[in-house]
C-alpha positions as CSV (number, residue, x, y, z in Angstrom):
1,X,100.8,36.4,2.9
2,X,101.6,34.9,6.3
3,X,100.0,32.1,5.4
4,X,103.0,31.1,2.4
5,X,106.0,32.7,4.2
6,X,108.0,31.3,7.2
7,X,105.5,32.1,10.1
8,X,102.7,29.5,8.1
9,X,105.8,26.9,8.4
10,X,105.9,27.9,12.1
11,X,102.6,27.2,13.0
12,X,102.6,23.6,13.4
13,X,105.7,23.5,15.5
14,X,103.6,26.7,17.4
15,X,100.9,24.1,18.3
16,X,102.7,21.3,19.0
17,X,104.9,23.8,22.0
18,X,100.9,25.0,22.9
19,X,99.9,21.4,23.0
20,X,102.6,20.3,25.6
21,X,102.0,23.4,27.8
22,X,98.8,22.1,28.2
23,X,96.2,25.4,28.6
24,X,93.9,26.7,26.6
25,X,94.9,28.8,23.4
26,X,93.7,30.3,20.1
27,X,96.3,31.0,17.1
28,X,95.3,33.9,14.6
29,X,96.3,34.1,11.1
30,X,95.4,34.9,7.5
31,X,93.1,32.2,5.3
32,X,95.3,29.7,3.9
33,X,97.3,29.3,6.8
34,X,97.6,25.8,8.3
35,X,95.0,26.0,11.0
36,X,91.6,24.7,11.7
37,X,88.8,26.8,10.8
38,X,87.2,26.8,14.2
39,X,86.2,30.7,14.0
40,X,86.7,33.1,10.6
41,X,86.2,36.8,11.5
42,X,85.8,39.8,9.2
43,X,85.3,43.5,9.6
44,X,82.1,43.2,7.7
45,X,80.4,41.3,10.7
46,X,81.0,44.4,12.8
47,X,79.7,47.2,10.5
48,X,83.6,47.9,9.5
49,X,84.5,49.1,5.9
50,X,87.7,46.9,5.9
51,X,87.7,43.5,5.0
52,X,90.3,41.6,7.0
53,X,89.2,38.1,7.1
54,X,91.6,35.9,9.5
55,X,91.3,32.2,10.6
56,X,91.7,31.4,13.9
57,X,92.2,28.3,15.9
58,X,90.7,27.3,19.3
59,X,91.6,24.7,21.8
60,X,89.9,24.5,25.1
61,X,87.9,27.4,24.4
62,X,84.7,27.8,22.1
63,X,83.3,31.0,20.8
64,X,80.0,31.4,19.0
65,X,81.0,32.1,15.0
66,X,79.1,35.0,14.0
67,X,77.0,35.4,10.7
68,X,79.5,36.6,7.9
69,X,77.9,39.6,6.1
70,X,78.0,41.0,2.9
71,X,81.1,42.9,2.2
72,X,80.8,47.0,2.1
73,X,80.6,48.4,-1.6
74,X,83.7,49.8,-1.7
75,X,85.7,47.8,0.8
76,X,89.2,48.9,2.4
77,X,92.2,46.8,2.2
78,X,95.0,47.2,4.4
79,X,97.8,44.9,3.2
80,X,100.9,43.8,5.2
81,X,102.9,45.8,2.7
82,X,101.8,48.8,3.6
83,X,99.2,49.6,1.1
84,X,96.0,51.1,2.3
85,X,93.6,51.3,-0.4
86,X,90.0,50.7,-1.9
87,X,90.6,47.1,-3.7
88,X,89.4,47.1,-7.4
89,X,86.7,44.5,-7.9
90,X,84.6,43.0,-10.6
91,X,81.0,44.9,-11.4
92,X,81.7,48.0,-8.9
93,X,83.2,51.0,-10.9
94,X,86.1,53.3,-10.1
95,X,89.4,53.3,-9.0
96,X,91.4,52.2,-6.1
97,X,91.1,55.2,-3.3
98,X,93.8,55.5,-1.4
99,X,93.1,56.2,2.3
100,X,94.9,58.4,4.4
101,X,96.6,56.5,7.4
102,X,94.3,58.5,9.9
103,X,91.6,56.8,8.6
104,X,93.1,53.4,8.4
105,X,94.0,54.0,12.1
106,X,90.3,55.5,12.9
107,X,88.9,52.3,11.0
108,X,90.9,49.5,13.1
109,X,90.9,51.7,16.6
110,X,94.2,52.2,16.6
111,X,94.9,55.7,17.0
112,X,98.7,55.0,18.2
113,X,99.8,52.7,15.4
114,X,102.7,53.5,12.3
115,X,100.9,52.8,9.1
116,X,102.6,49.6,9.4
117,X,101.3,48.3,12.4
118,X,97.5,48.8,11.3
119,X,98.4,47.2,8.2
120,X,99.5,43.8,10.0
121,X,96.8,43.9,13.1
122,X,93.6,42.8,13.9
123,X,90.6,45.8,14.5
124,X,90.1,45.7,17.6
125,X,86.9,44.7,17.3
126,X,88.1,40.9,16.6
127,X,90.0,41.0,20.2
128,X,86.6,42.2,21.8
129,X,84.1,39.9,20.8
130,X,86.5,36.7,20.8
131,X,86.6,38.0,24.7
132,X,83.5,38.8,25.3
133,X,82.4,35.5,23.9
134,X,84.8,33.4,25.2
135,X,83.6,30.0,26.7
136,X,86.4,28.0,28.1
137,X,85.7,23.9,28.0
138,X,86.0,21.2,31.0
139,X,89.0,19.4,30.7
């Protein structure tokens, strides 16, 4: 996890070099990670089977937090480590699915991407609705 490893130990060093340049910017990473809380997305609030929950942090921007959903039944995790499976959970019954990288790639619309790459990014559906709800603020 991000959050742990060097980049969490980078952030704050991140934000003080955004801080000085002085425009508006938003820093992405995993829950945990030293950040404000000022949006939390997760495929779930866009009708996706994966959950991929990330914090981010805004300055001189807002956008509108949407309403967190229950999580799928059978949820898809894509790990950093390459992994792409169904997680085992508590009270739901069966065993981790594996799920073929096509899929993985279908499910974050990233037709293009190594298994690796849609392991560590975003759906895309984060990136869209963080732009189209975008508000900068006076300064």
């Amino acid at each position: 996890m991000a959050a742990r490893g060097r980049h969490g130990r980078d952030i704050p060093r991140l934000r003080r070099l955004l801080l000085a340049w002085g425009l508006p910017f938003i820093i992405e990473n995993v829950p945990g990670a030293p950040l404000r809380r000022d949006l939390v997305l997760c495929g779930a609030m866009f009708g996706l089977p994966v959950v991929r929950h990330r914090v981010f942090e805004l300055h001189g921007v807002r956008v509108r937090q949407p309403r967190h959903r229950l999580h799928p039944e059978h949820p898809i995790q894509l790990t950093g480590g390459g992994a792409c499976h169904t997680p085992r959970r508590p009270g739901i019954g069966g065993e981790r699915r594996k799920v073929a990288v096509a899929e993985a790639r279908r499910i974050m619309g990233m037709p293009w991407a190594t298994k690796r790459q849609v392991n560590e990014a975003l759906p895309t559906e984060y990136s869209a609705y963080i732009f189209r709800h975008l508000e900068f603020l006076p300064t």
